[in-house]
C-alpha positions in Angstrom: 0.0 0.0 0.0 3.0 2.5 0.8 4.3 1.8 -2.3 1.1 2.6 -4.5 0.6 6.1 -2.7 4.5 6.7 -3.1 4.3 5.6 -7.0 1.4 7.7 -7.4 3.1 10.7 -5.8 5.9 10.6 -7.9 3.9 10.5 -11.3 1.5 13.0 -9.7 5.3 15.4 -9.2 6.4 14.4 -13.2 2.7 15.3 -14.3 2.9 18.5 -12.8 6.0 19.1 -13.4 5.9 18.7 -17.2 2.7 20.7 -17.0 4.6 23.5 -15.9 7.9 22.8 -17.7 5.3 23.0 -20.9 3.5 26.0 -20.0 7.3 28.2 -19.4 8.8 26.4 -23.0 5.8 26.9 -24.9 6.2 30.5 -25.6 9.7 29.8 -26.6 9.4 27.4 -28.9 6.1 28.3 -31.0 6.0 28.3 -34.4 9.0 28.0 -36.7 9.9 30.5 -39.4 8.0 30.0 -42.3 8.8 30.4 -46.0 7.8 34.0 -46.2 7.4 36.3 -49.4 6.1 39.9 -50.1 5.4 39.8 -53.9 7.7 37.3 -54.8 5.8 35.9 -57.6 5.7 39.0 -59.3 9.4 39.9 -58.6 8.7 43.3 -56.9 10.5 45.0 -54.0 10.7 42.6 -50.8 9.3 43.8 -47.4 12.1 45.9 -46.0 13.1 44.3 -42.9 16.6 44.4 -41.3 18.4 41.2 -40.6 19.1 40.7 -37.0 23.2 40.9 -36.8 24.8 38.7 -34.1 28.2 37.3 -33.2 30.0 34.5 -34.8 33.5 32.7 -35.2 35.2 31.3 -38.7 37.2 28.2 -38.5 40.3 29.5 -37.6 38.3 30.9 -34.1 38.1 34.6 -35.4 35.1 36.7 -34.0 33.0 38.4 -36.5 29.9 39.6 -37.1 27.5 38.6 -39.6 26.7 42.3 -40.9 30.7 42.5 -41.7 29.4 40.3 -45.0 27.2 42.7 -46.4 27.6 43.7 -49.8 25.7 40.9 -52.1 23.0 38.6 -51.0 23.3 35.9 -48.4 22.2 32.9 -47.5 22.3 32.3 -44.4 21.7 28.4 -43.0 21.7 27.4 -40.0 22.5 23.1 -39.1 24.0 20.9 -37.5 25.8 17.5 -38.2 23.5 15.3 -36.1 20.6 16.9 -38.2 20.2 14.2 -41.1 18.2 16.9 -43.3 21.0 19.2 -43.0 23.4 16.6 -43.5 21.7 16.1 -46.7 21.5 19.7 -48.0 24.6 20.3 -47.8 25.9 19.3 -51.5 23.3 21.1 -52.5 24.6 24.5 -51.4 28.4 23.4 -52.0 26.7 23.0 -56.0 25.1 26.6 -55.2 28.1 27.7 -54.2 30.4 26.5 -56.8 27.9 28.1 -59.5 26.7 31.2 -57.6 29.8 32.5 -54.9 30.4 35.2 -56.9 27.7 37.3 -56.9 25.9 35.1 -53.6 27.4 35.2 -49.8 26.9 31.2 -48.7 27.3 31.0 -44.8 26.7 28.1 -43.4 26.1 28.7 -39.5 26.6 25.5 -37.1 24.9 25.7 -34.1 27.5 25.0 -31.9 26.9 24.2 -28.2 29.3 22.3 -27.1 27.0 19.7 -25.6 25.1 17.8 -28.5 27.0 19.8 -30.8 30.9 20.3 -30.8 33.1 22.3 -33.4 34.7 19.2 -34.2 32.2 17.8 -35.0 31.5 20.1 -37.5 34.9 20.6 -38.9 35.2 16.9 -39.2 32.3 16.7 -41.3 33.5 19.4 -43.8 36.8 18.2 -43.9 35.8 14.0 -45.0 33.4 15.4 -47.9 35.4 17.9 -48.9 33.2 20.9 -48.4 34.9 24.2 -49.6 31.9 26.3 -48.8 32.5 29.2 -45.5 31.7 27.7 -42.2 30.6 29.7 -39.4 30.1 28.8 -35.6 27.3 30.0 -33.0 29.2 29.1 -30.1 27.5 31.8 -28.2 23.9 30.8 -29.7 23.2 34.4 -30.8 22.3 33.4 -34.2 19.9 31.1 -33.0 18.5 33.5 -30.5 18.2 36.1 -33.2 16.8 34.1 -35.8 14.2 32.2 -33.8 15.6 29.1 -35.0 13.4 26.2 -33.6 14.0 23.4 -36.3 17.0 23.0 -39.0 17.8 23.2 -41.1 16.7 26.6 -41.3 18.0 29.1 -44.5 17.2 32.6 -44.5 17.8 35.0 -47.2 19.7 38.7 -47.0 19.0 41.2 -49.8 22.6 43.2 -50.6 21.5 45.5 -47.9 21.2 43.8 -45.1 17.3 43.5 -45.2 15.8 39.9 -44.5 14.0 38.9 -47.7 12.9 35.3 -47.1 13.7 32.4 -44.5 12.8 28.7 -45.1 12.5 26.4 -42.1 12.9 22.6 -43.5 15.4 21.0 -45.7 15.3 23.3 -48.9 15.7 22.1 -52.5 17.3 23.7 -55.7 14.5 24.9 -57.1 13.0 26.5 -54.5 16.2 28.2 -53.4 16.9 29.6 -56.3 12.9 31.1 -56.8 14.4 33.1 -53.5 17.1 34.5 -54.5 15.6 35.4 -57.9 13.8 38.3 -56.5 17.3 39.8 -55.4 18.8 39.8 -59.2 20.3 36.5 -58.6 
């Protein structure tokens, strides 16, 4: 009989507790980004919305920030090597890359933590399938944070400017990459 009311307690405490531990997270984690487009179809002027800036580090360690690439559109993705989608992307935006790095700023943003996901990690990945595309690290999560990245991969697009044109939350394909950056001259 002790034992019942004791098991019961204790699911009674988790119950509660994941009650509450729902109610604080919920508000965090809402909706994703969705694929988002102010007269795309049409090819006119994009809403006119700066792109948050926020800290990162290169490979080599370096600090810089993301508005120091301004100057031609981005594409900003954000992923992880544990994330099988992103995993999967990847050659995809190496192609785009190859084709496009010209006249197109790739950065590919790895959301570092140092827990699930480590910078080795990362740089081991690039380095065994020969990925020549720029690498950046969150390692202080301000990206993320900035971005409201809730799933990944996640690929946002940066006019010239600095303006956020589009964001995609899911694994993205050629096609409908490029019908984002066509707005933007690309």
């Amino acid at each position: 009989m002790k034992k019942t009311i004791i098991t019961f307690a204790v699911l009674a405490a988790l119950i509660i507790g994941a009650g509450f531990g729902y109610k604080l997270l919920a508000d965090k984690y809402a909706n994703p980004p969705e694929t988002q487009s102010e007269n795309a179809s049409d090819g006119a002027d994009v809403a006119k919305n700066a792109a948050p800036d926020f800290k990162m580090t290169d490979t080599d360690g370096n600090e810089l920030m993301l508005s120091s690439l301004h100057g031609k559109p981005i594409v900003l993705n954000f992923w992880t090597t544990w994330c099988g989608y992103c995993t999967r992307e990847f050659p995809l935006f190496q192609e785009l890359y190859e084709e496009y790095g010209d006249s197109v700023q790739f950065i590919m943003v790895n959301l570092t933590d140092n827990y699930r996901e480590k910078k080795s990690d990362a740089d081991s990945f690039i380095k065994k399938n020969g990925y020549t595309l720029p690498v950046y690290y969150d390692i202080y999560q301000q990206g993320a944070s900035a971005y409201e990245v809730y799933s990944i991969p996640c690929t946002f697009i940066i006019d010239k400017d600095g303006n956020l044109a589009e964001s995609h939350a899911g694994a993205i394909d050629k096609d409908t990459l490029l019908s984002l950056l066509e707005p933007l001259g690309v």
